[in-house]
N, C-alpha and C positions, 0 to 999 in steps of 0.2 A: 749349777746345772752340770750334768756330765756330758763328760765325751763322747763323738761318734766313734765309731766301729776303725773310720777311718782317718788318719788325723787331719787330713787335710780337707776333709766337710765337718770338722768341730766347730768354724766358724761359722758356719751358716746352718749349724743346729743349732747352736744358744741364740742366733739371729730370732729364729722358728720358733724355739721353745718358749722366748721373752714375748713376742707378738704374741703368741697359741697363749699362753699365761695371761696378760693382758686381757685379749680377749674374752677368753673366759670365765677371767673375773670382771669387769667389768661391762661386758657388752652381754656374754651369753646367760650369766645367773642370773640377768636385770631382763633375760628377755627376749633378746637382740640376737636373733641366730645368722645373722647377716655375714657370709663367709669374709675375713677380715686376713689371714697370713697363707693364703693358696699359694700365691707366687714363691714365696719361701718354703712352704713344703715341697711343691713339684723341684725344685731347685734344690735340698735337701735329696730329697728320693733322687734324684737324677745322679748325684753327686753317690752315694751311698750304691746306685747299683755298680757304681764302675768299678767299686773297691770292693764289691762283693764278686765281680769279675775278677778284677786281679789277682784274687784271695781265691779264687775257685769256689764260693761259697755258693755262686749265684747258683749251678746243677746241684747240691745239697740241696738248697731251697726247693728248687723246682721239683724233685725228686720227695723232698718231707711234703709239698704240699700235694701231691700226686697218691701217696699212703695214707692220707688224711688231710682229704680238702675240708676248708669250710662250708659248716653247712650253709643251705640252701635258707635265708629268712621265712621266707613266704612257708617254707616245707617243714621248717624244724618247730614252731611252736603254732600251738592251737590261740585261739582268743583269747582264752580263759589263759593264757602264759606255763602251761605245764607241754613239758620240752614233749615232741616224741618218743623220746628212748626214757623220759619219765613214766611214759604213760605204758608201756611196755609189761605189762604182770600177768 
């Protein structure tokens, strides 16, 4: 597993990433969507934004997602799964 961004939340992202894996494979391909490593994401993200503060990344972020948010679900695909900007001609 790789490292985080920061080094001192690398250890509670391969915490994250071995739970998220597990789960995965075990609980979510068999079926089982029952959220299982929340507590170590939120913990992970918590850890990950302070270092994207200290880094000054976090107004980059906020700024890239400001030029290009994600789209909207409900708005961006029809039923039938062809994108809006597909359907565009």
């Amino acid at each position: 597993m790789s490292s985080s961004i920061g080094e001192k939340c690398t250890k509670i992202k391969q915490e994250y990433d071995s739970c998220f894996n597990s789960w995965y494979s075990e609980k979510f391909l068999k079926g089982d969507a029952t959220p299982q490593c929340d507590d170590l994401f939120f913990k992970y993200k918590d850890c990950l934004m302070k270092v994207l503060e200290e880094k000054k990344l976090d107004t980059l972020l906020a700024d890239a997602r400001k030029d290009n948010p994600f789209p909207n679900p409900s708005t961006s695909s029809s039923s039938s799964g062809t994108s809006e900007s597909a359907r565009k001609d």
